[in-house]
C-alpha positions in Angstrom: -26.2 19.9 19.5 -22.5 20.1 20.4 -23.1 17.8 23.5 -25.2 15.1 21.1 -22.0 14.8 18.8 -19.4 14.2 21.4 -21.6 11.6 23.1 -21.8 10.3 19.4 -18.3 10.3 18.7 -18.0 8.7 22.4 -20.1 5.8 21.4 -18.4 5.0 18.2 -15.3 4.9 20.2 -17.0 2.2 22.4 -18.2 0.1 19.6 -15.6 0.4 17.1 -12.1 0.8 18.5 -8.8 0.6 17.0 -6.3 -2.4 16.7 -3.1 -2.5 17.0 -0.7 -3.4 14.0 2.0 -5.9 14.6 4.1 -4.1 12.1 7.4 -6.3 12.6 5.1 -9.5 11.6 3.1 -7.9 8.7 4.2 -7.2 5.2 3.2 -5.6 1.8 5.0 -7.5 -1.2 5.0 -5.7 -4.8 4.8 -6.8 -7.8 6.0 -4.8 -11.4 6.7 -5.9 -15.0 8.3 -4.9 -18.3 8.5 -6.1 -21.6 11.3 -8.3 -20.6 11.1 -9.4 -17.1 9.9 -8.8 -13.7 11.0 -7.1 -10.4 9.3 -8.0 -6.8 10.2 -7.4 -3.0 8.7 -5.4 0.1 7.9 -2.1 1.7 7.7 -2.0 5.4 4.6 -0.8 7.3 5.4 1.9 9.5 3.0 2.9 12.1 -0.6 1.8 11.0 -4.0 1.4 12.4 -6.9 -1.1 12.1 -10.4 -0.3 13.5 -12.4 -3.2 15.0 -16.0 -3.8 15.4 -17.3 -7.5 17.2 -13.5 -8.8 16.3 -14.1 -7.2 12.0 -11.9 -4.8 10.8 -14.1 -2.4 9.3 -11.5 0.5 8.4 -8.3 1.9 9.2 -5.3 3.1 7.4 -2.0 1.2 6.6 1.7 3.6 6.2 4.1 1.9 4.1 7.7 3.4 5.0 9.2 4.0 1.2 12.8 4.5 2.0 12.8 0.6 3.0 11.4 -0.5 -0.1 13.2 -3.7 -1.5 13.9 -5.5 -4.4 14.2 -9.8 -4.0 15.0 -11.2 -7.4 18.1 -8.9 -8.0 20.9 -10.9 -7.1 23.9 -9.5 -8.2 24.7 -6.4 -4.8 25.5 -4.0 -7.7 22.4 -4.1 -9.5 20.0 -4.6 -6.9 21.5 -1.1 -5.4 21.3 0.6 -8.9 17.3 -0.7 -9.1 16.9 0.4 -6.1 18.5 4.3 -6.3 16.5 4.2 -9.2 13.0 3.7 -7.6 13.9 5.6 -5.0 14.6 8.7 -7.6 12.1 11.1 -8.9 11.9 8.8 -12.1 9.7 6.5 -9.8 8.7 7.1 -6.1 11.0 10.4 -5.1 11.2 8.6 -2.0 13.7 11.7 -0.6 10.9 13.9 -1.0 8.1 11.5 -0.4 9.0 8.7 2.4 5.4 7.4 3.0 2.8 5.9 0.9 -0.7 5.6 2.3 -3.9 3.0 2.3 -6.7 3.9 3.8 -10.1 1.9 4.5 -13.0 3.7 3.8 -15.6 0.9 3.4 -15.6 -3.0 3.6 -18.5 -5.1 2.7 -17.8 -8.6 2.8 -14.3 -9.3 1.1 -14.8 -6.0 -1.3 -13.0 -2.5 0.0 -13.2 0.5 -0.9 -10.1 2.9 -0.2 -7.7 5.5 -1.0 -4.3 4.8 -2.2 -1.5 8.0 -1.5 1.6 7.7 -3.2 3.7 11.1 -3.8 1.0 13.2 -2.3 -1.4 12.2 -5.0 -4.7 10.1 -3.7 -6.8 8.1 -5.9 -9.7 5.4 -5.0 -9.3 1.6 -5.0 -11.1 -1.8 -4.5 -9.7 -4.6 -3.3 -9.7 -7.6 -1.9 -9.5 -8.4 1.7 -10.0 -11.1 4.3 -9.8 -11.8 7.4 -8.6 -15.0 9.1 -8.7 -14.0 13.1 -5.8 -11.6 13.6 -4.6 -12.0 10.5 -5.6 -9.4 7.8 -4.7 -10.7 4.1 -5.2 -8.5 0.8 -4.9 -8.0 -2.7 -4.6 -4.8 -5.2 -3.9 -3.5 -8.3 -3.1 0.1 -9.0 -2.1 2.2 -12.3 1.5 4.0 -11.1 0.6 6.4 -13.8 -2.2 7.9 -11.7 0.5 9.0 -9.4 2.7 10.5 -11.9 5.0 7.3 -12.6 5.2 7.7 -15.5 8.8 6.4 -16.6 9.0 4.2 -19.9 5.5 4.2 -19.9 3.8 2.9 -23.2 0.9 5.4 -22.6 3.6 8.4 -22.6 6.1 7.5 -24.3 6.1 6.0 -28.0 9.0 3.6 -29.6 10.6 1.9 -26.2 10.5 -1.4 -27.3 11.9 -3.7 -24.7 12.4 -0.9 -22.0 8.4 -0.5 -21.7 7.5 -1.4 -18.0 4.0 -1.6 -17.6 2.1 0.6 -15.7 0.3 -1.9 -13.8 1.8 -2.6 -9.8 0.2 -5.3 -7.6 0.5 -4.7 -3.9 -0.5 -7.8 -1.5 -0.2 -7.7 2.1 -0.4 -9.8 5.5 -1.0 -8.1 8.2 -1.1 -9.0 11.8 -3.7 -7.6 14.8 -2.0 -7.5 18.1 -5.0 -9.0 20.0 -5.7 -6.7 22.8 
């Protein structure tokens, strides 16, 4: 039985293999809103993986590094570094104690995915959207920061904020770029 799996595992390895991430050509953007405005910029992908069958991706798991997440439509130097000490506090992402966030590809069929979403060492599932354009990998989610205990100036916590209520929803789209092999 012990031989059968390893010359399992072995063909697996053979059909599917992994793919290289061009990580200094790919990019995850965010997206967040409040009552009065908006906020947007990146997260860099540290080192990630894609796993290829016939030329597909058909899992893999993408690191975003959180102590280079950014902030775009800030452009005053002294608020954008305030925004940013601020969602790199324990308020938001506690980036100190938590540097990486996690996506993982469990299951694609067709342009639907099925994953697993790690932010602060809390995991939850997610769908999304993906699709792939030759080595370019393009996607789409939305994810609830409260399931990852975000949960500053949150309406569904906290009562009375009036125009300090950010919502809890966060879109996340990437591009991602296979280094063809």
């Amino acid at each position: 039985m012990k031989y059968f799996l390893i010359v399992l595992s072995l063909l697996f390895v053979s059909i599917a293999g992994a793919a290289e991430v061009d990580t200094k050509n790919s990019e995850f953007d965010w997206y967040a809103s409040k009552v009065t405005g908006d906020h947007y910029g990146k997260v860099i992908l540290g080192e990630s993986t894609l796993i290829e069958k016939n030329g597909k991706v058909v899992g893999g798991e993408f690191i975003m590094d959180m102590t280079t997440f950014t902030v775009e439509n800030i452009d005053s130097p002294k608020y954008e570094k305030k925004f940013l000490n601020h969602m790199k506090s324990d308020d938001f992402f506690d980036v100190a104690k938590y540097p990486i966030a996690t996506l993982k590809i469990n299951k694609i069929d067709g342009t639907n995915v099925e994953g697993d979403l790690t932010i602060k060492n809390k995991t939850n599932p997610i769908n999304f959207t993906m699709v792939q354009h030759g080595d370019l990998v393009t996607g789409k989610m939305k994810f609830d920061r409260t399931k990852y205990d975000i949960i500053y100036n949150s309406g569904n916590f906290f009562k009375d904020l009036g125009d300090k209520m950010i919502h809890d929803e966060v879109i996340l789209t990437f591009n991602v770029k296979i280094i063809e092999s």
